[in-house]
N, CA, C and O atoms as a Tripos MOL2 file, in Angstrom:
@<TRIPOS>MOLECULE
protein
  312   311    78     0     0
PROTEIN
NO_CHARGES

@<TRIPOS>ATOM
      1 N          10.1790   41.5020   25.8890 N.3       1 UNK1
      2 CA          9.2110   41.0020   24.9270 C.3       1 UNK1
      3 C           8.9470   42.0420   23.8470 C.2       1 UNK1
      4 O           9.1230   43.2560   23.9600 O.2       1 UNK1
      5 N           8.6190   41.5590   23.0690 N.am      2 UNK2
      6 CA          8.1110   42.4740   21.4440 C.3       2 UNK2
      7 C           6.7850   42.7850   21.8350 C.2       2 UNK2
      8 O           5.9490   42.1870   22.5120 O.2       2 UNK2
      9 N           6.8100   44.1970   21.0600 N.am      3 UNK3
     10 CA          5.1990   44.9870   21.3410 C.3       3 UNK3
     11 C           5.1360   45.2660   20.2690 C.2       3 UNK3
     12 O           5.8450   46.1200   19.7370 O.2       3 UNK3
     13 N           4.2760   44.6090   19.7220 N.am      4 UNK4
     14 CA          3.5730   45.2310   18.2570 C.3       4 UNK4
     15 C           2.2250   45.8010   18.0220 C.2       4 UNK4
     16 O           1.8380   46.3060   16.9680 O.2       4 UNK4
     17 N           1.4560   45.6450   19.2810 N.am      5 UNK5
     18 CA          0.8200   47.2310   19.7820 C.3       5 UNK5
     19 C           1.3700   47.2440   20.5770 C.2       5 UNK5
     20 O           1.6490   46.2180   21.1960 O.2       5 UNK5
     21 N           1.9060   48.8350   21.0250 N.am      6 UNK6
     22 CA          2.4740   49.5620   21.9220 C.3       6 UNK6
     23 C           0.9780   50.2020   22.5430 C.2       6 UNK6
     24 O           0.7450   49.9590   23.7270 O.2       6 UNK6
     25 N          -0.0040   50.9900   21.7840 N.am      7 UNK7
     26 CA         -0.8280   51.6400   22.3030 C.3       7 UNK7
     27 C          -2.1820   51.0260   22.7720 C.2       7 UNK7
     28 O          -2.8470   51.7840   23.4770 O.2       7 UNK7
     29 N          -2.6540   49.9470   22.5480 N.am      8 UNK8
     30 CA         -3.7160   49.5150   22.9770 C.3       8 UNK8
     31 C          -3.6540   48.0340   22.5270 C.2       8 UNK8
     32 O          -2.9900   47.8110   21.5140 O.2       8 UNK8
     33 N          -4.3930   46.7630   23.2830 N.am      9 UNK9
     34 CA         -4.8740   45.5310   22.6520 C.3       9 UNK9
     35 C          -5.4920   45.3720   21.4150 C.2       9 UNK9
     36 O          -6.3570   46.0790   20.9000 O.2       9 UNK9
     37 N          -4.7680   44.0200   20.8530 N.am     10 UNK10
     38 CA         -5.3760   44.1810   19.3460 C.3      10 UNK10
     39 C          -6.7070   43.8130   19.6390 C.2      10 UNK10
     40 O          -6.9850   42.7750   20.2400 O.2      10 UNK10
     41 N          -7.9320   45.0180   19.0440 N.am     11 UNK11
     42 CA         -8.9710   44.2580   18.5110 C.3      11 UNK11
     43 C          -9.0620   42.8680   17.9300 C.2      11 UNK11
     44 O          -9.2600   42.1040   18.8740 O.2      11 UNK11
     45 N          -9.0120   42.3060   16.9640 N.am     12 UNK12
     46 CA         -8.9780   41.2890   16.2210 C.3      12 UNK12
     47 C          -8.6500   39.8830   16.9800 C.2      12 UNK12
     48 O          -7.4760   39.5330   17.1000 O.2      12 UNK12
     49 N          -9.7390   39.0680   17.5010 N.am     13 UNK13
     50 CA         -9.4740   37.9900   18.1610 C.3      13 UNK13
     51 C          -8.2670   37.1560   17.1640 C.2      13 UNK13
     52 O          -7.2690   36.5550   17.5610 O.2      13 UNK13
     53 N          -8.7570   37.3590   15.7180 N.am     14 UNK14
     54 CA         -7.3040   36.6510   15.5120 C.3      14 UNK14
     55 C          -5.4930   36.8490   15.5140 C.2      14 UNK14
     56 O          -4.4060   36.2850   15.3870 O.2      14 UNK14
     57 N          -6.2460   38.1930   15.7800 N.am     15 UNK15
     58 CA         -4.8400   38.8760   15.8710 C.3      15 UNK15
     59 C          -4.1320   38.2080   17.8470 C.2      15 UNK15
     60 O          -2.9670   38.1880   18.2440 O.2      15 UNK15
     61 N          -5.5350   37.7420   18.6650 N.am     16 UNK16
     62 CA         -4.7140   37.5770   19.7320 C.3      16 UNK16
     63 C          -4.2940   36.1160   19.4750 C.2      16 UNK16
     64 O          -3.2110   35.5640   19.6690 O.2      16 UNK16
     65 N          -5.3390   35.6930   19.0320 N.am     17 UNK17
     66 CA         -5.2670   33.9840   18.6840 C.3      17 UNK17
     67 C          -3.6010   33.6940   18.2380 C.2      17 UNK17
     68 O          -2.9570   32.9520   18.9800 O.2      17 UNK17
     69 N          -3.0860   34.1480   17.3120 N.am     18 UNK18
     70 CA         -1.9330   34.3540   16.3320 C.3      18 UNK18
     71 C          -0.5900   34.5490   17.4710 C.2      18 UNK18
     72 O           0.4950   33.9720   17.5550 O.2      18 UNK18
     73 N          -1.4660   36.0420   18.5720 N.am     19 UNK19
     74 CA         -0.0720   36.2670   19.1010 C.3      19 UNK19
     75 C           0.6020   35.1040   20.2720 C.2      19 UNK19
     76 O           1.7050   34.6140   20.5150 O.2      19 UNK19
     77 N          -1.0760   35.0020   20.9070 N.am     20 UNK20
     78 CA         -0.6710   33.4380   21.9440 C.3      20 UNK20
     79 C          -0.2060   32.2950   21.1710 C.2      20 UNK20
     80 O           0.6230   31.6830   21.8440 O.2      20 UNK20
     81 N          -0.3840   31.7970   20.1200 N.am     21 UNK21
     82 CA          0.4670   30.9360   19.7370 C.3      21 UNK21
     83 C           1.9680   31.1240   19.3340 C.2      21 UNK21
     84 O           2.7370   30.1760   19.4950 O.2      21 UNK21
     85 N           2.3980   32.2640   18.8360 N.am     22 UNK22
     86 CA          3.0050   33.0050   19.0740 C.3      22 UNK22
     87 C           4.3700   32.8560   20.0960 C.2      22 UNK22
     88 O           5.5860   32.7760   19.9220 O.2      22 UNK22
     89 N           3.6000   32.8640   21.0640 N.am     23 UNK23
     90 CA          4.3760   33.5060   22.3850 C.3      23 UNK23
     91 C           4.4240   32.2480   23.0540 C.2      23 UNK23
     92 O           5.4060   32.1300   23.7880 O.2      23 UNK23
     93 N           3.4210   30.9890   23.0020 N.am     24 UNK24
     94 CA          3.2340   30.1190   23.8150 C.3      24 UNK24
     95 C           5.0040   29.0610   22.9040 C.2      24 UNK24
     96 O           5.9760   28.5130   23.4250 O.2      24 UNK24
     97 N           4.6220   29.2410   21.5850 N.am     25 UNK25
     98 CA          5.7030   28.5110   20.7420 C.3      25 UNK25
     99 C           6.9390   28.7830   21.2120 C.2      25 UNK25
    100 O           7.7780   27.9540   21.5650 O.2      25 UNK25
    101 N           7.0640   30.2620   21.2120 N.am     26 UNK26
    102 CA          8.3780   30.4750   21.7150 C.3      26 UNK26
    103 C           8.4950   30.0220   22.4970 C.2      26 UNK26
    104 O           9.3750   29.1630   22.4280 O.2      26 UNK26
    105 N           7.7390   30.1660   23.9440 N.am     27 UNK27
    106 CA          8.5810   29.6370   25.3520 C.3      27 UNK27
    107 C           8.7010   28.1550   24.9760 C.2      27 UNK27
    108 O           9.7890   27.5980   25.1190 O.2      27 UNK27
    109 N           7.2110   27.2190   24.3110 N.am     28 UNK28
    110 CA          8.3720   25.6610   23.8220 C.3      28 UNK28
    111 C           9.5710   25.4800   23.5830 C.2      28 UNK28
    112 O          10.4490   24.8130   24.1300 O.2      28 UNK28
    113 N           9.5310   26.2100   22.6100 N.am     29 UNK29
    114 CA         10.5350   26.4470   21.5010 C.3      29 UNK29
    115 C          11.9070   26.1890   23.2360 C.2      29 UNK29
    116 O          12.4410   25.2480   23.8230 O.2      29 UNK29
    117 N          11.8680   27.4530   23.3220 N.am     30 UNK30
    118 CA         13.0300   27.4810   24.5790 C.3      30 UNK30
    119 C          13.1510   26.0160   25.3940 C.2      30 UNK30
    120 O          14.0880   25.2220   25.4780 O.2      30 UNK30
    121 N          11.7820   26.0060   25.9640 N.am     31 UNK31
    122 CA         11.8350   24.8880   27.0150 C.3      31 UNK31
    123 C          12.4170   23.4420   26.2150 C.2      31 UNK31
    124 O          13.1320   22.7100   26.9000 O.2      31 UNK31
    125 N          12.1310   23.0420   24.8360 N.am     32 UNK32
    126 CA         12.9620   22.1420   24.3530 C.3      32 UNK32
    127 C          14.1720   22.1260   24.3350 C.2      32 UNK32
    128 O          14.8920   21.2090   24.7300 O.2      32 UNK32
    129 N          14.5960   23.4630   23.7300 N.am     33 UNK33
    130 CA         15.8990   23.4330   23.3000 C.3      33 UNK33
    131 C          17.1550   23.2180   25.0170 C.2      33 UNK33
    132 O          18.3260   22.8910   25.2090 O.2      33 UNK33
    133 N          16.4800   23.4610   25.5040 N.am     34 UNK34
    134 CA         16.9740   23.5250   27.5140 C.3      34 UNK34
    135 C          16.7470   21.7290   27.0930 C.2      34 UNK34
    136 O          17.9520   21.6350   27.3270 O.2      34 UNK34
    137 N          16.4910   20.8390   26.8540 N.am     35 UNK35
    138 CA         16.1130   19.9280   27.5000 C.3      35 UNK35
    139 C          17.0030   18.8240   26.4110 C.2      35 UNK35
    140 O          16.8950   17.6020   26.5010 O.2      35 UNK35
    141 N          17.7980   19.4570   25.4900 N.am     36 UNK36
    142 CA         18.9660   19.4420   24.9830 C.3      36 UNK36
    143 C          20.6950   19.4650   24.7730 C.2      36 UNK36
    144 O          21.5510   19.0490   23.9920 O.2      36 UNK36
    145 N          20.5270   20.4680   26.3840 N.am     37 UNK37
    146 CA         21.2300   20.4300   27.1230 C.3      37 UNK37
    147 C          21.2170   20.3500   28.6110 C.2      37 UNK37
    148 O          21.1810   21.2660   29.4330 O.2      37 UNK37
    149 N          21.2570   18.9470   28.7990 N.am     38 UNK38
    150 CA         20.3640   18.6220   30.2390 C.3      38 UNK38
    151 C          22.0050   18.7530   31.3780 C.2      38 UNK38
    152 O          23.1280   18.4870   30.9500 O.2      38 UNK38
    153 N          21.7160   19.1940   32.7580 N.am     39 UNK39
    154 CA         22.8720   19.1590   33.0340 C.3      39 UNK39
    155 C          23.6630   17.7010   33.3800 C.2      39 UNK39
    156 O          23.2410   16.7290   32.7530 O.2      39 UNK39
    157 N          24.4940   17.5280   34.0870 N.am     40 UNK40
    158 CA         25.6140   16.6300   33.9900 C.3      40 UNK40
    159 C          25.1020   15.2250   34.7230 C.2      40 UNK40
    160 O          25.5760   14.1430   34.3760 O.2      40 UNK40
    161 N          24.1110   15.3310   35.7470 N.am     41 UNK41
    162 CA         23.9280   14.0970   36.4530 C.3      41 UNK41
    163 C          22.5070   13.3940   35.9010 C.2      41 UNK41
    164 O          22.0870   12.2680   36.1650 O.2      41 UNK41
    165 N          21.8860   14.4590   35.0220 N.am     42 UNK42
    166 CA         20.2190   13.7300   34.0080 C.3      42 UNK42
    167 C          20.5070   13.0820   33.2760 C.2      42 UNK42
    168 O          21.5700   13.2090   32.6680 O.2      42 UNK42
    169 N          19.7400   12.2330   33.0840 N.am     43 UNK43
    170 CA         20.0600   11.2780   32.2090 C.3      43 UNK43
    171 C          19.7820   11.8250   30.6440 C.2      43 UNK43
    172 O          19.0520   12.8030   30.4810 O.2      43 UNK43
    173 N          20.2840   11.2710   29.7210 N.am     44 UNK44
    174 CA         20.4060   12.1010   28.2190 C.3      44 UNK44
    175 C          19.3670   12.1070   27.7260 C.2      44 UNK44
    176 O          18.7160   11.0680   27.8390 O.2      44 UNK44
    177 N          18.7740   13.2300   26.9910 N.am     45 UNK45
    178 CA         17.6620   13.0610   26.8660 C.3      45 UNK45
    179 C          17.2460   12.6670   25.5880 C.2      45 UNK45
    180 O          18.2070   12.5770   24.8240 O.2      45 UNK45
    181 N          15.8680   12.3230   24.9320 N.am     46 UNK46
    182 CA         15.7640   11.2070   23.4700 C.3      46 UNK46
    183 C          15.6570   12.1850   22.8280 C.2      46 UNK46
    184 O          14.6010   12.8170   22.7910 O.2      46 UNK46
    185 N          16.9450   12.5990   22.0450 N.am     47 UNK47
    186 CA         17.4300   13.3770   20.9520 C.3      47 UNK47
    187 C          16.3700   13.4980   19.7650 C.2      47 UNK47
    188 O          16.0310   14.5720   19.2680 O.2      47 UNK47
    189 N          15.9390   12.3580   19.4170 N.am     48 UNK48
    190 CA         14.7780   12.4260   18.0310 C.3      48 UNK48
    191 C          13.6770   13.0370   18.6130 C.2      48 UNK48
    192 O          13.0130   13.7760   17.8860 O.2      48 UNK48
    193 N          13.2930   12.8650   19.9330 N.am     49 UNK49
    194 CA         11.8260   13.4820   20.0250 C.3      49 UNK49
    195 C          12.4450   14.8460   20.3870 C.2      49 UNK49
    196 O          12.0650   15.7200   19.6090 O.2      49 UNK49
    197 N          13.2250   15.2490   21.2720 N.am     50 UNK50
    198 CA         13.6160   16.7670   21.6610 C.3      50 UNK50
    199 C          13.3380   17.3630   20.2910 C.2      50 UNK50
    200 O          12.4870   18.2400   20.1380 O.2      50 UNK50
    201 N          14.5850   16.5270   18.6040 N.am     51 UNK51
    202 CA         14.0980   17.4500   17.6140 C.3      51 UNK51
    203 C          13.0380   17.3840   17.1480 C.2      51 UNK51
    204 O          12.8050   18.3650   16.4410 O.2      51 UNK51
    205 N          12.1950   16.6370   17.2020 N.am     52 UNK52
    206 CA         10.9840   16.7470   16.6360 C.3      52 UNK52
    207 C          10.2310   18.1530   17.5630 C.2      52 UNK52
    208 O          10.1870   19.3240   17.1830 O.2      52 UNK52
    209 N           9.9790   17.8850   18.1660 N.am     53 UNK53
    210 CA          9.7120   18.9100   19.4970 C.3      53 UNK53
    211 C           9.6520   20.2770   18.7230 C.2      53 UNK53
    212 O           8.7670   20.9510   18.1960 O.2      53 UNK53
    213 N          11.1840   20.3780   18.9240 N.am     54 UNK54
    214 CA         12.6370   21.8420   18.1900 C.3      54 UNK54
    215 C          11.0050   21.8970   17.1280 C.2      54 UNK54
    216 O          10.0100   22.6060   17.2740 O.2      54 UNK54
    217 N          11.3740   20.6360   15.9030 N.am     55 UNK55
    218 CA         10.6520   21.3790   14.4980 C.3      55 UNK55
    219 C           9.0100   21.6010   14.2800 C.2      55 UNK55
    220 O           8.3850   22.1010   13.3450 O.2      55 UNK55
    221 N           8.7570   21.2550   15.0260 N.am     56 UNK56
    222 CA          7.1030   21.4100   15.8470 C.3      56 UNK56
    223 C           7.3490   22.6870   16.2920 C.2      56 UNK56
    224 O           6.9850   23.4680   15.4130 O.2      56 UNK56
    225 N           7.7580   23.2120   17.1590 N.am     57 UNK57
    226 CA          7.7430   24.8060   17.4990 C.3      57 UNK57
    227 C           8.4040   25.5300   16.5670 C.2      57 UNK57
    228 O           8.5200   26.7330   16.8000 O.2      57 UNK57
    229 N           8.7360   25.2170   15.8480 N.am     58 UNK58
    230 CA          9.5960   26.2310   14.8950 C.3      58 UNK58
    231 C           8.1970   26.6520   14.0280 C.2      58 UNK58
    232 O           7.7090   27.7770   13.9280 O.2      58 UNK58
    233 N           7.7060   25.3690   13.4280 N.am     59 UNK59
    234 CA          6.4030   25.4680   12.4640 C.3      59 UNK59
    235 C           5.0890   26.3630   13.4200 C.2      59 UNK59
    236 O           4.2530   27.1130   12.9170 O.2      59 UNK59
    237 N           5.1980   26.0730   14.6560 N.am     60 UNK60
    238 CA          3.9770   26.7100   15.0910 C.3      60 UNK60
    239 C           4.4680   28.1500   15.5050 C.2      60 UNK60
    240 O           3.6920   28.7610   16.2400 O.2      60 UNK60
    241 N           5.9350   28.9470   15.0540 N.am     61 UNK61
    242 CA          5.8650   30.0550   14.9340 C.3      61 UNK61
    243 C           5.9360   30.4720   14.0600 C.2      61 UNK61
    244 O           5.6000   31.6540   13.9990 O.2      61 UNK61
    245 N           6.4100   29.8010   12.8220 N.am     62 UNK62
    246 CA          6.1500   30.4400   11.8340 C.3      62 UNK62
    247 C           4.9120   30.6940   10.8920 C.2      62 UNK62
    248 O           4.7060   31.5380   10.0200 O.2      62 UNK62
    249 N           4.0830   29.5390   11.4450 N.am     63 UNK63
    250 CA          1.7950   29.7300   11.0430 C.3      63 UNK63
    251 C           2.2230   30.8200   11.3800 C.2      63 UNK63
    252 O           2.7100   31.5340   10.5030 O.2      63 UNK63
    253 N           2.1540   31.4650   13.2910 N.am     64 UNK64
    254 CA          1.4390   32.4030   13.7890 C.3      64 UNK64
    255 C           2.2120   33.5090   13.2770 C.2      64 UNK64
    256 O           1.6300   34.5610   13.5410 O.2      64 UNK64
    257 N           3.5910   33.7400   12.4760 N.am     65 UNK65
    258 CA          3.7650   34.8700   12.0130 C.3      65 UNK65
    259 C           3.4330   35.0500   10.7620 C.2      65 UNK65
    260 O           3.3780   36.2270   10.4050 O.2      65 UNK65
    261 N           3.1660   34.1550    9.8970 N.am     66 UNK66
    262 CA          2.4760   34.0600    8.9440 C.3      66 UNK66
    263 C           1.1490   34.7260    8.5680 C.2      66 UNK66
    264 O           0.8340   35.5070    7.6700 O.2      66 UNK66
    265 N           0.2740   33.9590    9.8820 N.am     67 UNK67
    266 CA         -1.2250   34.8380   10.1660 C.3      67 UNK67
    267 C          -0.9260   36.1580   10.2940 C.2      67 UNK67
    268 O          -1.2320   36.9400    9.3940 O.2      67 UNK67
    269 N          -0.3390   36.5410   11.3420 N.am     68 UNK68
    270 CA         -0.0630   37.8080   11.7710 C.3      68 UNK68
    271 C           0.3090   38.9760   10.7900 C.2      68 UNK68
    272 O           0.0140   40.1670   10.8800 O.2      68 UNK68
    273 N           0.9590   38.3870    9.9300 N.am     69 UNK69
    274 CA          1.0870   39.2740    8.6050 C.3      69 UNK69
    275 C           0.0280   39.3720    7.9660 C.2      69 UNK69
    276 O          -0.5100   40.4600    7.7650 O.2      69 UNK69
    277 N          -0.4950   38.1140    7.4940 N.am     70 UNK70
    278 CA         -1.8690   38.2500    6.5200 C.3      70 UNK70
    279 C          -2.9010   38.9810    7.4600 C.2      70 UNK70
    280 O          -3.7320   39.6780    6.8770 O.2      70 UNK70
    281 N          -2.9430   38.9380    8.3960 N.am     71 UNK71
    282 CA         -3.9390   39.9950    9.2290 C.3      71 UNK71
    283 C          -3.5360   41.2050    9.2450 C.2      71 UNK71
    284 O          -4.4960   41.9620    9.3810 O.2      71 UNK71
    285 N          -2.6580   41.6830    9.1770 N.am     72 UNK72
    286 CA         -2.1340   43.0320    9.5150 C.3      72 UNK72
    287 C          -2.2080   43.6840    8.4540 C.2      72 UNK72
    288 O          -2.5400   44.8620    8.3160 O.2      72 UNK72
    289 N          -1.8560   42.8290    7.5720 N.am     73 UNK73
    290 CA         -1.7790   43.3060    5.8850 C.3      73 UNK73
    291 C          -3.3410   43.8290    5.7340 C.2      73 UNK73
    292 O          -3.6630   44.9830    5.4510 O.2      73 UNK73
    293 N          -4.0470   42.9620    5.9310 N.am     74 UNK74
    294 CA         -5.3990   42.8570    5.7760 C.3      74 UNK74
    295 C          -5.9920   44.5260    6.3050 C.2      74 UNK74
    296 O          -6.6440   45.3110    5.6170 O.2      74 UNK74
    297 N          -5.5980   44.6840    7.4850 N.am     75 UNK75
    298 CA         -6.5890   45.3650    8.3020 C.3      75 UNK75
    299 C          -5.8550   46.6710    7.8460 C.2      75 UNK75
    300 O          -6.5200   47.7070    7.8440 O.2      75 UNK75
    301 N          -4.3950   46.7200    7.4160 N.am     76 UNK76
    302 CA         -3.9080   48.1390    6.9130 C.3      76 UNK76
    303 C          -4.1640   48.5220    5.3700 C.2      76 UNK76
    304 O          -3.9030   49.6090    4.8540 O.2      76 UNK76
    305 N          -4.6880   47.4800    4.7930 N.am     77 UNK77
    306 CA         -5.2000   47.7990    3.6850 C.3      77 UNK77
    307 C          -7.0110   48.6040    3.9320 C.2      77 UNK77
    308 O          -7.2140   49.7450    3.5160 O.2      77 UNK77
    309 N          -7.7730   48.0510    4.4120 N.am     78 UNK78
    310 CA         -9.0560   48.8040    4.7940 C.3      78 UNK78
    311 C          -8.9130   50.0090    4.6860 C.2      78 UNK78
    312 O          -9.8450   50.7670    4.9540 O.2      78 UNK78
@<TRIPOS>BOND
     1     1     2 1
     2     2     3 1
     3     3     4 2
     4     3     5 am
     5     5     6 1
     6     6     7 1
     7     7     8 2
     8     7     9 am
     9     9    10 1
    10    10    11 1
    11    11    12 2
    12    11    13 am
    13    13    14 1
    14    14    15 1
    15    15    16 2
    16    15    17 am
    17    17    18 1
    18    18    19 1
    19    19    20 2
    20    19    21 am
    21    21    22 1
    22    22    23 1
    23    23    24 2
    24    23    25 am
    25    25    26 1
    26    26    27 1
    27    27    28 2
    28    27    29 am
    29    29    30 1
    30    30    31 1
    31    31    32 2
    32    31    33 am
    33    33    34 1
    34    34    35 1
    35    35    36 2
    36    35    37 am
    37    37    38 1
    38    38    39 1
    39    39    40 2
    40    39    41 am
    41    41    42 1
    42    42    43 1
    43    43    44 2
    44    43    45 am
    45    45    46 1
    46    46    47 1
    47    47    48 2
    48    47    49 am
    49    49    50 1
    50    50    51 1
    51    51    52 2
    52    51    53 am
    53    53    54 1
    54    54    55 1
    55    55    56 2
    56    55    57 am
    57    57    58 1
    58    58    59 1
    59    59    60 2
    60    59    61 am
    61    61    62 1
    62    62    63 1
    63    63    64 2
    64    63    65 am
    65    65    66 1
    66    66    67 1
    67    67    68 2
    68    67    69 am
    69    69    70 1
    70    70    71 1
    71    71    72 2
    72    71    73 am
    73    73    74 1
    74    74    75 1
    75    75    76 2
    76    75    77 am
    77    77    78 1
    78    78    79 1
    79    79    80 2
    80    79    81 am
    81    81    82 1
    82    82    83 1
    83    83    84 2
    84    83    85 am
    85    85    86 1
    86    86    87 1
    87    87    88 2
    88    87    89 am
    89    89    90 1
    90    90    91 1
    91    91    92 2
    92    91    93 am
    93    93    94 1
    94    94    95 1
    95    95    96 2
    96    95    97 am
    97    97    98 1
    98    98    99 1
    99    99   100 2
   100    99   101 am
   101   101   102 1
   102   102   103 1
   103   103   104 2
   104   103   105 am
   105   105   106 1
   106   106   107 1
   107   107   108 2
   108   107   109 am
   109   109   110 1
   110   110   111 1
   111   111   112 2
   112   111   113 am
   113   113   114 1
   114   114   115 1
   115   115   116 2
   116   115   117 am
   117   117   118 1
   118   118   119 1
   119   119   120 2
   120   119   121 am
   121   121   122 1
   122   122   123 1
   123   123   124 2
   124   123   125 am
   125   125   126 1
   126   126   127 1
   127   127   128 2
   128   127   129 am
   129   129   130 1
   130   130   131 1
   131   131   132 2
   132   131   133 am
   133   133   134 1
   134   134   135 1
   135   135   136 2
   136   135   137 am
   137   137   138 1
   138   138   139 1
   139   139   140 2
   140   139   141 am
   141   141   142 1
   142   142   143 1
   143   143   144 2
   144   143   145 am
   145   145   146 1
   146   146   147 1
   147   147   148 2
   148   147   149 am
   149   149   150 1
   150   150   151 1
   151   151   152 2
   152   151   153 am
   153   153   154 1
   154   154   155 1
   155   155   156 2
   156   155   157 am
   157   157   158 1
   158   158   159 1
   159   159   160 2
   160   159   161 am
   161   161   162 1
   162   162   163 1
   163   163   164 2
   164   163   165 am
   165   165   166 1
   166   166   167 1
   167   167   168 2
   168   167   169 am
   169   169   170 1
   170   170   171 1
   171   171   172 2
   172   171   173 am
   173   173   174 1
   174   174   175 1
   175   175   176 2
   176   175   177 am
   177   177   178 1
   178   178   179 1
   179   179   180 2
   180   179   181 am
   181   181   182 1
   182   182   183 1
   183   183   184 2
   184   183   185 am
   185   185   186 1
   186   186   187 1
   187   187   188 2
   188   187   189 am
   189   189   190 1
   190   190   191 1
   191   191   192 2
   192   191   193 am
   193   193   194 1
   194   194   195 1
   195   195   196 2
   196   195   197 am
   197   197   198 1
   198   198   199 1
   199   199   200 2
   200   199   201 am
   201   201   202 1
   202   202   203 1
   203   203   204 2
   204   203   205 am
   205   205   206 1
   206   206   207 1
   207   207   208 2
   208   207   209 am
   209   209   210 1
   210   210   211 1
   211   211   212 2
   212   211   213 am
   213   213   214 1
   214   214   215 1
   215   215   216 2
   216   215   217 am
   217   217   218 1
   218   218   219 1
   219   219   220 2
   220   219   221 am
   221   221   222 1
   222   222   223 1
   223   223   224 2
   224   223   225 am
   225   225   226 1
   226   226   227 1
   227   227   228 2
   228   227   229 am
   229   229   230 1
   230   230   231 1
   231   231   232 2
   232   231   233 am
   233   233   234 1
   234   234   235 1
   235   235   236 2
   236   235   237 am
   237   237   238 1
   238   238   239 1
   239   239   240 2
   240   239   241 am
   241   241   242 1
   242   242   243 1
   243   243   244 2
   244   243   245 am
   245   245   246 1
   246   246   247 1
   247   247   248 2
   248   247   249 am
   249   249   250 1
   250   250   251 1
   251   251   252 2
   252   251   253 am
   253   253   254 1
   254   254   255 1
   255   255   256 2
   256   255   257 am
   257   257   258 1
   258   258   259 1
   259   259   260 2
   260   259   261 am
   261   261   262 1
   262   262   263 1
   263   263   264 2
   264   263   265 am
   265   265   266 1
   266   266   267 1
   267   267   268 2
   268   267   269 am
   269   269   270 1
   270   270   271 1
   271   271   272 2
   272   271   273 am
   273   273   274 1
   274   274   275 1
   275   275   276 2
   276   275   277 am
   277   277   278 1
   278   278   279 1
   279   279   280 2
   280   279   281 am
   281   281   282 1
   282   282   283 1
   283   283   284 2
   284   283   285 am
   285   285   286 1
   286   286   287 1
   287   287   288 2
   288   287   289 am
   289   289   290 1
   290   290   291 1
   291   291   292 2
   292   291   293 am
   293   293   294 1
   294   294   295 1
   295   295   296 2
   296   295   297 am
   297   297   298 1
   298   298   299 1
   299   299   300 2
   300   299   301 am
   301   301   302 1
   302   302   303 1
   303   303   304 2
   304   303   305 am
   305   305   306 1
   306   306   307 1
   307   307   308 2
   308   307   309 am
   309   309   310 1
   310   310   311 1
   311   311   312 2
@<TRIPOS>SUBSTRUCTURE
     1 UNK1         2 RESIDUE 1 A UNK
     2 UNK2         6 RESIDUE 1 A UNK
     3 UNK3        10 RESIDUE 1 A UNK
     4 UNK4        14 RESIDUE 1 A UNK
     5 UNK5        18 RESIDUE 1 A UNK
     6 UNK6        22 RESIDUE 1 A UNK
     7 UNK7        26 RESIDUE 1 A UNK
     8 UNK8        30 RESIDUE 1 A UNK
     9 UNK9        34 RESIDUE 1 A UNK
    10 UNK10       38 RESIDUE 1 A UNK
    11 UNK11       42 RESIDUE 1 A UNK
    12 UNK12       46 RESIDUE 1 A UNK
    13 UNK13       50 RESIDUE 1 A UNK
    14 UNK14       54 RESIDUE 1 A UNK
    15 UNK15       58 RESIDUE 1 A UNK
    16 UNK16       62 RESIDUE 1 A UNK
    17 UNK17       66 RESIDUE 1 A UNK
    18 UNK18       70 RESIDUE 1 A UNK
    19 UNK19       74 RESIDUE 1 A UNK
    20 UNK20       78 RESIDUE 1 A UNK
    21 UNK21       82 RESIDUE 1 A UNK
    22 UNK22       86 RESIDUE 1 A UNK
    23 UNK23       90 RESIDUE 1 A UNK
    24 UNK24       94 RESIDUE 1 A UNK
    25 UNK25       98 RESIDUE 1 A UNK
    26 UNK26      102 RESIDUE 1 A UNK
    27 UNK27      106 RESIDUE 1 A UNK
    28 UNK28      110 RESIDUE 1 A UNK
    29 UNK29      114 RESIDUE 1 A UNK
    30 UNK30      118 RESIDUE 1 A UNK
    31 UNK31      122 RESIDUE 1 A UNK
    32 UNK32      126 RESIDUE 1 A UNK
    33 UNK33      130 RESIDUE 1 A UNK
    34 UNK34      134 RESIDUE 1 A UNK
    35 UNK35      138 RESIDUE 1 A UNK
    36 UNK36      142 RESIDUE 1 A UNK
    37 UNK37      146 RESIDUE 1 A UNK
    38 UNK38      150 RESIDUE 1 A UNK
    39 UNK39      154 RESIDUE 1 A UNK
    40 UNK40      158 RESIDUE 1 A UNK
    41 UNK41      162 RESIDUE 1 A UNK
    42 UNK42      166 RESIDUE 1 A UNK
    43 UNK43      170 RESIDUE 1 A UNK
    44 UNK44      174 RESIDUE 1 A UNK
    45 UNK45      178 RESIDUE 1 A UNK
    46 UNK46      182 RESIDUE 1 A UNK
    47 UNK47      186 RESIDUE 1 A UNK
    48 UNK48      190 RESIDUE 1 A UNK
    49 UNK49      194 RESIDUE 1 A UNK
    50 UNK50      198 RESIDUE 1 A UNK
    51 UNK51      202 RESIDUE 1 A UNK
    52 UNK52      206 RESIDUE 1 A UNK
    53 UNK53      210 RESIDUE 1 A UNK
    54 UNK54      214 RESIDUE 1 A UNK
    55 UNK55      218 RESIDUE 1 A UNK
    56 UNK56      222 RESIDUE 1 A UNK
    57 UNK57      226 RESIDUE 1 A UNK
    58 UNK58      230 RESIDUE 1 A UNK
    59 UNK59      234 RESIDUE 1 A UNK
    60 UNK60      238 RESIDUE 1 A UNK
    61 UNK61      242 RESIDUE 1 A UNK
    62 UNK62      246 RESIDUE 1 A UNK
    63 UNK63      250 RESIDUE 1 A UNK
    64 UNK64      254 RESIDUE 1 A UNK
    65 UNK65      258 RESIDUE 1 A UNK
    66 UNK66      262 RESIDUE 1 A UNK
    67 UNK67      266 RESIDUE 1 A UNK
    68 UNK68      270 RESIDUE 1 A UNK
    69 UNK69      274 RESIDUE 1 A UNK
    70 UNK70      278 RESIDUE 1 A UNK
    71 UNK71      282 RESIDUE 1 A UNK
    72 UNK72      286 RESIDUE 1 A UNK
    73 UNK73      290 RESIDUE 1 A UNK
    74 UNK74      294 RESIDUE 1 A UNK
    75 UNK75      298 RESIDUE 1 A UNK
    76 UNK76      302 RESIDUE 1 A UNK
    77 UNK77      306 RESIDUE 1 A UNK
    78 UNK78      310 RESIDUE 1 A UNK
């Protein structure tokens, strides 16, 4: 996993807010894309919602890196 504090928890509830969505997106993100390639005896799975799924987690990591910048930016400017 990525550590972007290494030395302590971020203060900034939004900074955790940001990272759990974050982190929660990704593992979607994964768990869809698995469910895309289902193995050989499952039945196939409904391709339009899997991508919808896919572009739903894509967007909810790119908010939370979005935030994550504008916060960081924020707090290294102070």
């Amino acid at each position: 996993s990525v550590c972007f504090f290494p030395s302590q928890k971020p203060k900034s509830e939004l900074v955790r807010t940001s990272l759990r969505l974050l982190t929660s997106s990704a593992y979607r993100l994964q768990s869809e894309c698995r469910k895309a390639l289902p193995a050989e005896p499952s039945p196939a799975p409904d391709m339009q919602l899997v991508t919808q799924q896919v572009i739903q987690c894509a967007y909810d990591i790119a908010k939370a890196a979005k935030q994550l910048v504008t916060i960081t930016t924020k707090e290294n400017n102070n």
